[in-house]
N, C-alpha and C positions, 0 to 999 in steps of 0.2 A: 467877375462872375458871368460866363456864360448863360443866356438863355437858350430853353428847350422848347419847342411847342411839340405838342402830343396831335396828333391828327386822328382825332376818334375814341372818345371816352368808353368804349363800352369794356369786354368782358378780357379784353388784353389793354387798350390804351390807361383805361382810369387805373388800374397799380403800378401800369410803367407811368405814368404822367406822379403817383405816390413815390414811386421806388426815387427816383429821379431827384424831386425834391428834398427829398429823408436823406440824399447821398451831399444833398447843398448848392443844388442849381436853382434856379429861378424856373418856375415851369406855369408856361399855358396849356390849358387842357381847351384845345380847339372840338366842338360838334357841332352839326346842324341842328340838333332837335332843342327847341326853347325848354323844354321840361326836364332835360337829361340836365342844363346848365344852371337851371335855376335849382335844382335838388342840389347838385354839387357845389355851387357856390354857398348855399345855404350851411356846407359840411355833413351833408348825408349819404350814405352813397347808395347807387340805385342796383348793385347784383349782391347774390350774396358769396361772401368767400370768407373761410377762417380768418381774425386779426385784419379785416382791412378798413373794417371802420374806426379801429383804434388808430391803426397808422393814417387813416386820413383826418382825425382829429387832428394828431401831432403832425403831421403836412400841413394842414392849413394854419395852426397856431404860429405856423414861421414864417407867417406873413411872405414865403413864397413862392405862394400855388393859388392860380383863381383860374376860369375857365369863362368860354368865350364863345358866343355864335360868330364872330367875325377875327378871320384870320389877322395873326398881328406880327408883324417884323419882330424875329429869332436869329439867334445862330445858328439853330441844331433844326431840322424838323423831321419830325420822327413817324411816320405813315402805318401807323395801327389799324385800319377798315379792315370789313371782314371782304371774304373774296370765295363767295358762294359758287354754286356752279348752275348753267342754265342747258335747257335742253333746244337743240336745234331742230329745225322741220324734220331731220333725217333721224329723229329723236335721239341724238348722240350728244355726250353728256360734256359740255367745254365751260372753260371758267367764264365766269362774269364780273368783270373789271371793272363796270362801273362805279363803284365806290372808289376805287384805287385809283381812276383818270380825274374823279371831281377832287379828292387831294391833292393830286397833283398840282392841278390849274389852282388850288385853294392858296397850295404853296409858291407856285410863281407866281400870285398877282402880289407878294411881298418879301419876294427874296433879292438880297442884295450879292453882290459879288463876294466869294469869300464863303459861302453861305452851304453847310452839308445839308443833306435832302437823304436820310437813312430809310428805306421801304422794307418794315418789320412783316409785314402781311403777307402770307405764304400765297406763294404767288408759281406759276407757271416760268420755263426757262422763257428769259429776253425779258422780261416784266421790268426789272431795274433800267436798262436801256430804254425802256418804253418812258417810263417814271422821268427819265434824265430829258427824253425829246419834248413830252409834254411842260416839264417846268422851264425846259430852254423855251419855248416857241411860246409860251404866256409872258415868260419876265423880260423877253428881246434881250435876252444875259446868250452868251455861246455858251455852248457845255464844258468849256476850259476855263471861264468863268465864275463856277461854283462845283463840287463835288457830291455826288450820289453813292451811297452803297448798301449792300443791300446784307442785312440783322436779322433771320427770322427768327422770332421769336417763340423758345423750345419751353414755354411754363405750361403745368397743367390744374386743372381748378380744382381748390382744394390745398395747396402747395404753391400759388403764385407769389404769394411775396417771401418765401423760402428759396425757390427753383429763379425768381430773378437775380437773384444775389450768389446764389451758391452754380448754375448748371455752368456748363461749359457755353460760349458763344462761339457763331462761326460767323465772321464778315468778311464781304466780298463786294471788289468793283474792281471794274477795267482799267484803276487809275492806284497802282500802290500806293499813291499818296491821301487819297481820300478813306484807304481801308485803314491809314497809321492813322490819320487824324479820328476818324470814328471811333477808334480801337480806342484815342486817350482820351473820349467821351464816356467811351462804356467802361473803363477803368474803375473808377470812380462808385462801379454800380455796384459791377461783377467783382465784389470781394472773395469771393470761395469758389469761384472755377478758372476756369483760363480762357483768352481769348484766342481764337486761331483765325488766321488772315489768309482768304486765296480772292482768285477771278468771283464777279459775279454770279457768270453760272455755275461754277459748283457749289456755290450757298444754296443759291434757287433747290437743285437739285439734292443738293445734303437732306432741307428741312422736307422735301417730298418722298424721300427715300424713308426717312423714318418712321415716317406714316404708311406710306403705302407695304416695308416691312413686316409692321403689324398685321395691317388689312389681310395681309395674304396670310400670315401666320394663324390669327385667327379664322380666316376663313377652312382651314385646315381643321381647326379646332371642332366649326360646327361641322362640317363633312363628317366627323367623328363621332358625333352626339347621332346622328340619324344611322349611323352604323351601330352604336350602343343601342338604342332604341329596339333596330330590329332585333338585338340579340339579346336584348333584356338585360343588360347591365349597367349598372352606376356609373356615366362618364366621368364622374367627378372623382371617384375613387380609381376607376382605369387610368387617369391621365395624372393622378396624385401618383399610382405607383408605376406608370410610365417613367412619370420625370425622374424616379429614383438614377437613373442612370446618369452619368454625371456628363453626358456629351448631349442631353434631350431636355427638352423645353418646351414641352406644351401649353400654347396659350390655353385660356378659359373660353368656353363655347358660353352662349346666352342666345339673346329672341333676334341679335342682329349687332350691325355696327354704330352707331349715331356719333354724334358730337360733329363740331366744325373744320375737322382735322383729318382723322383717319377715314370716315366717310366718305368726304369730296376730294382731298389733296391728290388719291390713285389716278384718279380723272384727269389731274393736270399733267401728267405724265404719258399716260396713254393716247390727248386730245394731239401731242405733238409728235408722236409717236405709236402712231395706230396698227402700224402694219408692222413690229416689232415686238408688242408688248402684253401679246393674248394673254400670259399668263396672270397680270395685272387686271385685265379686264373679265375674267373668268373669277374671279376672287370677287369680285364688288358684285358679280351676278348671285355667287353663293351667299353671301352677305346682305346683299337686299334684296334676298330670295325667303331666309330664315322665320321673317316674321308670317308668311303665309304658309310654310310649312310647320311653323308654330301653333299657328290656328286650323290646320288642316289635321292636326296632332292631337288636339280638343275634342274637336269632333268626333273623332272615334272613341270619347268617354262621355260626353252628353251633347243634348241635344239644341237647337236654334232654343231659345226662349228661356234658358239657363241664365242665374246672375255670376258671371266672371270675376273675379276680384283681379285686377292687376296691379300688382305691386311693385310701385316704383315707376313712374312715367318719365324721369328726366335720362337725358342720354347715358348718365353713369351715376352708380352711385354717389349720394352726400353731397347734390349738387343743385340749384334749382336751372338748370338748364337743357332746354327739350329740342335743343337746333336736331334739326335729322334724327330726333331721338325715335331708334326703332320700335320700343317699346308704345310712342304714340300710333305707328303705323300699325302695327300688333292690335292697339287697341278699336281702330277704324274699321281692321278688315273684320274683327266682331261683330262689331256695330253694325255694318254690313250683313254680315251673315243671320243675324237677328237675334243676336246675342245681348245681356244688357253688360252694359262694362260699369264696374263697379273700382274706379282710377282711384289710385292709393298714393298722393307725394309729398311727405309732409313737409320737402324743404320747400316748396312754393306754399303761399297764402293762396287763398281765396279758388277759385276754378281752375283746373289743369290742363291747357288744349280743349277746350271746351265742352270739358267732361266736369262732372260736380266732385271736387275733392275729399272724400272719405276718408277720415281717419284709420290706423290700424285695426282698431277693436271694432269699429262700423262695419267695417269692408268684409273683416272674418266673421262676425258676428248675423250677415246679410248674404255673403257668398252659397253658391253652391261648389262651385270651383275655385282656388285662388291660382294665379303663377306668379311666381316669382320672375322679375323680369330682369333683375339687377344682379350681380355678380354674391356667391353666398356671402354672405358675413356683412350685407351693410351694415352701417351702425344702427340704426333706426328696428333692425330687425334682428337684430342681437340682444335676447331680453331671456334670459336664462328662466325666469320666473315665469316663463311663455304656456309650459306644461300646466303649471297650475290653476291659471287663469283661462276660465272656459270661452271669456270672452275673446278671446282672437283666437280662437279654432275656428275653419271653417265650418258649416253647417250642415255638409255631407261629411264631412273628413277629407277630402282632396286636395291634395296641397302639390304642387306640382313645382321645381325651377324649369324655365325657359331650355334649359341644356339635357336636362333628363327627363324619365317618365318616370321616377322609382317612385312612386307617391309615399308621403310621409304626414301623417294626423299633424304634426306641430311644426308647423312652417319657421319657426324658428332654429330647427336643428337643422335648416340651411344654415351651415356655415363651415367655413376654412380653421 
């Protein structure tokens, strides 16, 4: 039986470090932080996603899965950190690696020859290469030695331990050998899609294209909603009977782009290629331009000192996570303007971005204005019986989505 160690428990390592197990490896769940390892060893888990704390019951109950502040000699190591992006003095937006160089070195100070080093963290072209020098130069191993390749890993929250099992993989390294040996690790996993094998860099480049796809797709989306707007029409209904056509596909507009993916990934593409890729970079302007043309779109219906209801503070619906979520930025530049924000998210407990959490019925019940910040039809805001209950109507009647201005009394008849 093969061991796996997981480099980084958070919001992709701890289901790959579950999925892993549940397929019958032996698996460490490597993190720096002593509270992430002590929760998890305990059999709790610390984000939330559909089914993961049942499957990390039945993980742990197989006696093998535990988790570890200190790196420990594997077969497999598997590089899940996230890979933010930072901004330079010329304030130009380039990834930030340092999560991905401290795994590195985590992983050579105990790698033996023989030994794969797979980099799942969406990462910038040459990132795997980089990966490969930094664990040769910590273990005194040469890079023919042991094997690198690079897995980015394509699940989204909500669907992860569904989309690990079932989506399609793409691996890549500079060594066919090391992409076969990875491929009959991920076998194992990936029971319902296929795997496909090329070079490093076109993985690199596969899982940034995806993203950055979107980003501009969507950023088309909202160009759209501000041209609705002037003209006084339902985006949501133009762009339902848009796509009627069977060659068109219009994303969904909303208050912006967020999460750890489509937000930053366009960045990594344009930081190596700057003077190529205007129309990449003209897309992420429209996009985290939205939430202040969002609040600039308020304003012309009430006034600073108004309570705001925002609905929905995590990056997408059904989710408790708020990385880059534009709906927090939405909420700041109110705050700013002298607005009270009245943050609605009930998949996070306790405080939201440091806003006081209000429930549905509080937030309409206290609003003068609500927006809806999340795509129609969340779950949480899908409540049929919404009409009858006076308590979540807002308190002027304004009820606004993010993508339109069509105002509607019952914020609930957002939906698809």
């Amino acid at each position: 039986m093969k061991k796996i160690e997981i480099m980084g428990c958070g919001y992709i390592g701890l289901p790959t470090a579950i999925t892993f197990t549940l397929a019958g490896y032996e698996v460490c769940g490597f993190d720096v932080k002593d509270t992430v390892v002590d929760t998890l060893n305990a059999g709790h888990i610390h984000i939330v996603e559909p089914g993961l704390q049942d499957a990390m019951t039945k993980a742990m109950a197989t006696g093998r899965l535990h988790f570890t502040t200190k790196p420990e000699p594997a077969d497999v190591f598997i590089i899940c950190v996230q890979t933010p992006y930072r901004e330079t003095e010329e304030h130009k937006r380039v990834s930030d690696m340092r999560f991905v160089e401290s795994a590195a070195k985590e992983v050579g100070s105990v790698l033996r020859a023989g030994n794969l080093c797979v980099l799942e963290s969406t990462s910038p072209p040459y990132s795997t290469r980089m990966v490969e020098k930094i664990v040769s130069e910590t273990s005194g191993l040469a890079p023919e030695q042991f094997m690198t390749a690079h897995c980015p890993e394509r699940i989204i929250p909500g669907r992860m331990l569904i989309e690990l099992r079932e989506n399609d993989r793409i691996i890549g390294s500079n060594r066919p050998e090391s992409a076969q040996f990875a491929k009959e690790i991920y076998e194992k996993v990936v029971t319902g899609g296929t795997i496909r094998l090329t070079d490093d860099l076109t993985a690199e480049m596969c899982k940034l294209t995806e993203n950055t796809f979107r980003d501009i797709n969507i950023a088309y989306a909202n160009e759209l909603s501000k041209v609705c707007d002037r003209l006084g029409i339902d985006v949501f209904k133009f762009i339902e009977l848009a796509n009627c056509h069977p060659r068109v596909n219009v994303h969904t507009p909303g208050v912006g782009v967020g999460g750890h993916c489509i937000a930053v990934d366009p960045w990594f593409i344009h930081e190596k290629f700057e003077d190529i890729t205007p129309l990449i970079y003209e897309a992420r302007l429209v996009n985290d331009g939205k939430p202040v043309w969002t609040a600039d779109r308020i304003a012309r219906d009430v006034k600073p000192g108004a309570k705001i209801a925002v609905l929905g503070m995590s990056f997408k619906a059904n989710i408790d996570d708020t990385r880059e979520s534009p709906s927090v930025l939405f909420a700041n530049i109110l705050k700013s303007r002298g607005y009270e924000v009245l943050a609605c998210e009930p998949y996070i407990r306790g405080d939201v971005a440091g806003y006081h959490n209000y429930s549905l019925a509080e937030a309409m019940a206290q609003c003068d204005y609500a927006v809806i910040t999340l795509q129609p039809g969340s779950g949480w805001l899908r409540q049929r019986q919404c009409p009858q209950q006076r308590k979540h109507h807002c308190r002027r009647g304004r009820t606004a989505h993010s993508g339109s201005w069509q105002q509607r009394r019952d914020p609930c008849r957002w939906k698809r």
